[in-house]
C-alpha positions as CSV (number, residue, x, y, z in Angstrom):
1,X,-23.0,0.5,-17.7
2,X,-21.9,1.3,-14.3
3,X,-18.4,0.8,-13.5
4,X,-15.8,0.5,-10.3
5,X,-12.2,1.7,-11.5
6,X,-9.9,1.3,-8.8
7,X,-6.1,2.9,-8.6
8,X,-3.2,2.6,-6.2
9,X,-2.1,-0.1,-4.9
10,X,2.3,-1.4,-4.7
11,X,4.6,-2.6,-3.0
12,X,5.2,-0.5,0.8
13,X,7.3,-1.9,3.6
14,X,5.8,-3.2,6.7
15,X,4.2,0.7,8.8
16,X,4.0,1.8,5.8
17,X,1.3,3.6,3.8
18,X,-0.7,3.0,1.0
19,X,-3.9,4.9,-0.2
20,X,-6.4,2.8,-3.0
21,X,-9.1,5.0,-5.1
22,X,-12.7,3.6,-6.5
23,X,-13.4,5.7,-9.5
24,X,-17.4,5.1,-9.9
25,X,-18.1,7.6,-12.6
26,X,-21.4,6.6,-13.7
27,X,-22.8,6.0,-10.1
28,X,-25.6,8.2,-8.3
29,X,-22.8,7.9,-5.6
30,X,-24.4,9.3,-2.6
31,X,-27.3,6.2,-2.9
32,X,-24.9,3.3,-3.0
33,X,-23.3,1.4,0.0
34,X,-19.5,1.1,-0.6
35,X,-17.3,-1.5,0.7
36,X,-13.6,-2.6,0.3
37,X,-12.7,-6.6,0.1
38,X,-9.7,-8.2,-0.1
39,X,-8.3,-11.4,-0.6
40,X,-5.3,-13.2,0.0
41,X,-3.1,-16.2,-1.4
42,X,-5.4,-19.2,-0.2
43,X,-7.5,-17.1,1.2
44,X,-11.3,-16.4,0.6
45,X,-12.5,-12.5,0.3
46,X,-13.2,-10.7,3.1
47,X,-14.8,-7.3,4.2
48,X,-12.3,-4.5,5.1
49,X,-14.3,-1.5,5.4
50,X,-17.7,-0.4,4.4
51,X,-19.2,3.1,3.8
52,X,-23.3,2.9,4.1
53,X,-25.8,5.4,1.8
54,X,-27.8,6.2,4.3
55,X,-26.5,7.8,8.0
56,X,-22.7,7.6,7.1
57,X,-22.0,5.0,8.9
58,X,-18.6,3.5,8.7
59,X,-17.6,-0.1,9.6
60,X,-14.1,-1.9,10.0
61,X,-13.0,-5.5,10.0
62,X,-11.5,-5.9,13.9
63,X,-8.0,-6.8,12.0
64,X,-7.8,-2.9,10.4
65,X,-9.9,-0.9,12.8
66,X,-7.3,2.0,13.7
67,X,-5.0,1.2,10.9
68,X,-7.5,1.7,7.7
69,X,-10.1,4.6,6.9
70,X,-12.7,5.0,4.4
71,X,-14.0,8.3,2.8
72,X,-16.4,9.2,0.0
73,X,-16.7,12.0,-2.2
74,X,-20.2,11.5,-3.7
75,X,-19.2,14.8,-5.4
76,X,-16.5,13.9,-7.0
77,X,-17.5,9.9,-7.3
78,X,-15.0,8.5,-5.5
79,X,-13.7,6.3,-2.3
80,X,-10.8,5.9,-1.0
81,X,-9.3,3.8,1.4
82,X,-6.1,5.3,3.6
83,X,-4.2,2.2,5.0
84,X,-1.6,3.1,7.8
85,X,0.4,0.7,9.3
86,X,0.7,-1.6,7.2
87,X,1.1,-5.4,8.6
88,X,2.9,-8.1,5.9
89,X,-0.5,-10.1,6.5
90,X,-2.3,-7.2,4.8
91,X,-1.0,-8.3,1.2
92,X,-3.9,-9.4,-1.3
93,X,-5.6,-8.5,-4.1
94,X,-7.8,-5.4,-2.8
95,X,-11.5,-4.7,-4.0
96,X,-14.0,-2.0,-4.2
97,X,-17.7,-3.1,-4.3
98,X,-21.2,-1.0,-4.4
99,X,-24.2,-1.8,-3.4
100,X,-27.7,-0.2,-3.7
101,X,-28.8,-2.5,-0.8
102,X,-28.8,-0.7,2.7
103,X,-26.0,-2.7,4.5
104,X,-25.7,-3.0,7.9
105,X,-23.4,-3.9,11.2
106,X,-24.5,-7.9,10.1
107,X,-24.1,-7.6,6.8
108,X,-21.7,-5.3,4.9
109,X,-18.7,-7.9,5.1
110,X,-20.8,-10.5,3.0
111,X,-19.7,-10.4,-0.6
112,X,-23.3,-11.2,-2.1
113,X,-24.6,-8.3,-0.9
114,X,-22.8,-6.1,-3.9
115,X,-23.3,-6.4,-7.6
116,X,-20.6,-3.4,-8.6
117,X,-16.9,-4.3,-8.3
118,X,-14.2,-2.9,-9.4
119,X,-11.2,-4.7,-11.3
120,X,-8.9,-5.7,-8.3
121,X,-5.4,-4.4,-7.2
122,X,-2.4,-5.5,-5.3
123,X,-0.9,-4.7,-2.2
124,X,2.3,-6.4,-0.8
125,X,3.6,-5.3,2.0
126,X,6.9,-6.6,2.3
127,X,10.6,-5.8,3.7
């Protein structure tokens, strides 16, 4: 059964840095959109950052475009998600998600477009 196993994650003052892994060892990486969520105290989930299948198109919420990038290593199974910057409004629970569906500009920041996620971890950003 395919599985998301995400690492990294903490605790990082404000500019800080923090980089979160997606493990997807089972995955046919290279055919699955992959996105990160996250979700905040209160808050519902929302898109960060989305890597499609197809053309290699990347796509950033407007809140961590210049701060957050996303890579893949289909090789190697595995996404990552560099955050720079880091902004106390960044803490939540952080999420990979895949997706055989092609995704698109409209559409990768809607959570029912993914059936893989992984397990969740935390970032707090804090002084």
């Amino acid at each position: 059964q395919e599985q998301l196993v995400q690492s990294g994650g903490g605790l990082v003052q404000p500019g800080g840095s923090l980089r979160l892994s997606c493990a997807a060892p089972e995955f046919t990486l290279d055919l699955y959109a992959i996105a990160w969520f996250r979700q905040g105290p209160g808050k519902e989930r929302e898109g960060v950052s989305c890597a499609s299948s197809g053309d290699g198109s990347t796509y950033y919420s407007d809140s961590v475009k210049g701060r957050f990038t996303i890579s893949r290593d289909n090789d190697k199974k595995m996404v990552y998600l560099q955050m720079n910057s880091l902004k106390p409004e960044d803490t939540a629970i952080y999420y990979c998600a895949a997706t055989l569906i092609d995704v698109y500009e409209d559409t990768w920041y809607t959570p029912g477009e993914y059936d893989y996620w992984g397990q969740g971890t935390q970032v707090t950003v804090s002084s």
